[in-house]
C-alpha positions as a Python dict, from the first residue, in 0.01 Angstrom:
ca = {
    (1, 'X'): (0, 0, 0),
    (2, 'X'): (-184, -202, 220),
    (3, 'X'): (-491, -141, 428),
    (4, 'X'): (-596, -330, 763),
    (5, 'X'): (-903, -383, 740),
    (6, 'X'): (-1138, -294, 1008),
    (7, 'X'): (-1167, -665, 1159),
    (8, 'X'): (-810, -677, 1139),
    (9, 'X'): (-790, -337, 1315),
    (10, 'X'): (-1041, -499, 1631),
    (11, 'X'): (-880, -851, 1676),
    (12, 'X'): (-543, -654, 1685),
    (13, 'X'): (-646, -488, 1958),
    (14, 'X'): (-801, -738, 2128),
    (15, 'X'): (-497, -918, 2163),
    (16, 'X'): (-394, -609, 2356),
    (17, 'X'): (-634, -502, 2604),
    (18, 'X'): (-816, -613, 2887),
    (19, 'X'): (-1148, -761, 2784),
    (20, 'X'): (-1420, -793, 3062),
    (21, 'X'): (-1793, -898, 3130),
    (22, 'X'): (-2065, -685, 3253),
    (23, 'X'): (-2106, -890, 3542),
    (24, 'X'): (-1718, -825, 3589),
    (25, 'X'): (-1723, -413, 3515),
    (26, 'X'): (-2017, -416, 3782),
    (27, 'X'): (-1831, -493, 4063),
    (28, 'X'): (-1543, -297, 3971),
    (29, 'X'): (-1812, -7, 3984),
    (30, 'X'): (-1994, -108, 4267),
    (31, 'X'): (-1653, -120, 4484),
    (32, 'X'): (-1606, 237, 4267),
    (33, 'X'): (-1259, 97, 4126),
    (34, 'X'): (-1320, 239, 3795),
    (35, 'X'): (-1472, 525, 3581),
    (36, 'X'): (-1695, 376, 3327),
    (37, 'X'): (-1667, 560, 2996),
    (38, 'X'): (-1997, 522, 2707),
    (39, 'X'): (-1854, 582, 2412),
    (40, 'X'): (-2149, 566, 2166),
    (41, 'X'): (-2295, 871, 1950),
    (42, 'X'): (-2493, 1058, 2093),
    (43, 'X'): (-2801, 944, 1917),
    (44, 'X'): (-2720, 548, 2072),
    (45, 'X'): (-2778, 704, 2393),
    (46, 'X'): (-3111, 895, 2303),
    (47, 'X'): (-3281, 575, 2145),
    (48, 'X'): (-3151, 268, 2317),
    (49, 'X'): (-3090, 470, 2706),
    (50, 'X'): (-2779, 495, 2912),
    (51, 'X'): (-2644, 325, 3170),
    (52, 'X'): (-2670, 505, 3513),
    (53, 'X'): (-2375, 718, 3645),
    (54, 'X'): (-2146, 644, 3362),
    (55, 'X'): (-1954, 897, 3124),
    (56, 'X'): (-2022, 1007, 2840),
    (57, 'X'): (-1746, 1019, 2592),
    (58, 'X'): (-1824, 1032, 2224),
    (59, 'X'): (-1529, 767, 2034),
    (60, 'X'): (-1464, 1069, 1792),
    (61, 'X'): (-1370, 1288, 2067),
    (62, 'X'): (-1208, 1010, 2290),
    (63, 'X'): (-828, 1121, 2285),
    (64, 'X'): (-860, 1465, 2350),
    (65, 'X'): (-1074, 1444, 2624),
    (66, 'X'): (-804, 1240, 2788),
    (67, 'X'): (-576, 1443, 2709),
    (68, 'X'): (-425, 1669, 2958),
    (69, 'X'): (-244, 1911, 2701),
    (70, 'X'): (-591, 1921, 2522),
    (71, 'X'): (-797, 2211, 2503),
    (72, 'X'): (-1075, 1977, 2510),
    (73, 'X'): (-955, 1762, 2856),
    (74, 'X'): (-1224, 1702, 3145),
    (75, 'X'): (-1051, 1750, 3393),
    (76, 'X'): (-1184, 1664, 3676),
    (77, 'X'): (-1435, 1386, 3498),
    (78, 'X'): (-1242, 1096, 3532),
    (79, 'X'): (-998, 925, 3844),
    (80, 'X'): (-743, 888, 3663),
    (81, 'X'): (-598, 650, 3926),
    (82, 'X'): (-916, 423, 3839),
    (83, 'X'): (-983, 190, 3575),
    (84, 'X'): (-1128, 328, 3273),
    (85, 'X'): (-1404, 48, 3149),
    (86, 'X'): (-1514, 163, 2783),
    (87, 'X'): (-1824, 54, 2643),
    (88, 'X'): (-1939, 70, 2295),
    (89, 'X'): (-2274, -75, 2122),
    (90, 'X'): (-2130, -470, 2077),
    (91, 'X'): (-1763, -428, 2195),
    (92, 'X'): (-1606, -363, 1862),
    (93, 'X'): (-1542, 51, 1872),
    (94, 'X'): (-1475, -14, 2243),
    (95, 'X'): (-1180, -276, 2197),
    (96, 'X'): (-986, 7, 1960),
    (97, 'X'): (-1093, 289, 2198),
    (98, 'X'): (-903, 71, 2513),
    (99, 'X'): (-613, -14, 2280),
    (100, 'X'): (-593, 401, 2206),
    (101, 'X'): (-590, 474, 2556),
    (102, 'X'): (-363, 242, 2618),
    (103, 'X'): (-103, 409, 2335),
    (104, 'X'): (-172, 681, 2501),
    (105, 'X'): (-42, 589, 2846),
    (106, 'X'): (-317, 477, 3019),
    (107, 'X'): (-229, 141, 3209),
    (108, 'X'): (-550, 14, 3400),
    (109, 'X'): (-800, 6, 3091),
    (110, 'X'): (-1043, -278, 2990),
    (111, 'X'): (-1338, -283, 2729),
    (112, 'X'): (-1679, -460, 2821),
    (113, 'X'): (-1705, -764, 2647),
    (114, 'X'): (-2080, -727, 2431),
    (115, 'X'): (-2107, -379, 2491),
    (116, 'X'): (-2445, -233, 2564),
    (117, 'X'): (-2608, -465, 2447),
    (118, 'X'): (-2468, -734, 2692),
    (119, 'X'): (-2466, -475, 2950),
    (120, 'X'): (-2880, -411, 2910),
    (121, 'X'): (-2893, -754, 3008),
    (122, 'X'): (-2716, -720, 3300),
    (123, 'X'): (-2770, -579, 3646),
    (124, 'X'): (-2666, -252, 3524),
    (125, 'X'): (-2933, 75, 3597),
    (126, 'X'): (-3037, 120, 3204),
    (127, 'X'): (-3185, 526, 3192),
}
């Protein structure tokens, strides 16, 4: 048997999805051409902030939530005719949350590149 490891897993799916800046994800929200989905624990949000007007959708929790057969979809949360920008801490969790959705159907995805952290340097309303 052998395991991918975790790298493996991110460069994978980086190879895969759309990979784009802060700068880059604030336009597309600015001209409101995507949703923009946090996908850090909850406890990221409560001691580093959040960034204004974006989703919260915890990683663990990520598929269902998109799912419309769920029991757990949010419907009504999302455009699904939008681009769904995921963020994560650095970018890592966020590149094999975009390839999911993307396995999952979803077409227009992208990941930030740098996560929040890249994104609290940005222009980007930090709450």
């Amino acid at each position: 048997m052998i395991i991918k490891s975790s790298q493996t897993l991110v460069s994978e799916a980086l190879k895969e999805v759309k990979t784009i800046s802060p700068d880059e994800a604030l336009k597309l929200y600015k001209e409101n051409k995507c949703n923009l989905i946090d996908i850090r624990d909850v406890r990221e949000l409560e001691n580093t902030g959040r960034v204004e007007n974006s989703l919260h959708i915890p990683r663990g929790m990520l598929e269902f939530w998109m799912d419309p057969e769920s029991v757990y979809f949010k419907d009504g949360k999302l455009d699904t005719n939008k681009e769904m920008v995921l963020f994560c801490a650095g970018g890592l969790r966020s590149a094999l949350a975009a390839k999911s959705l993307k396995d999952m159907g979803f077409e227009k995805v992208s990941h930030i590149d740098g996560g929040f952290g890249a994104i609290s340097q940005s222009e980007f309303n930090i709450v």
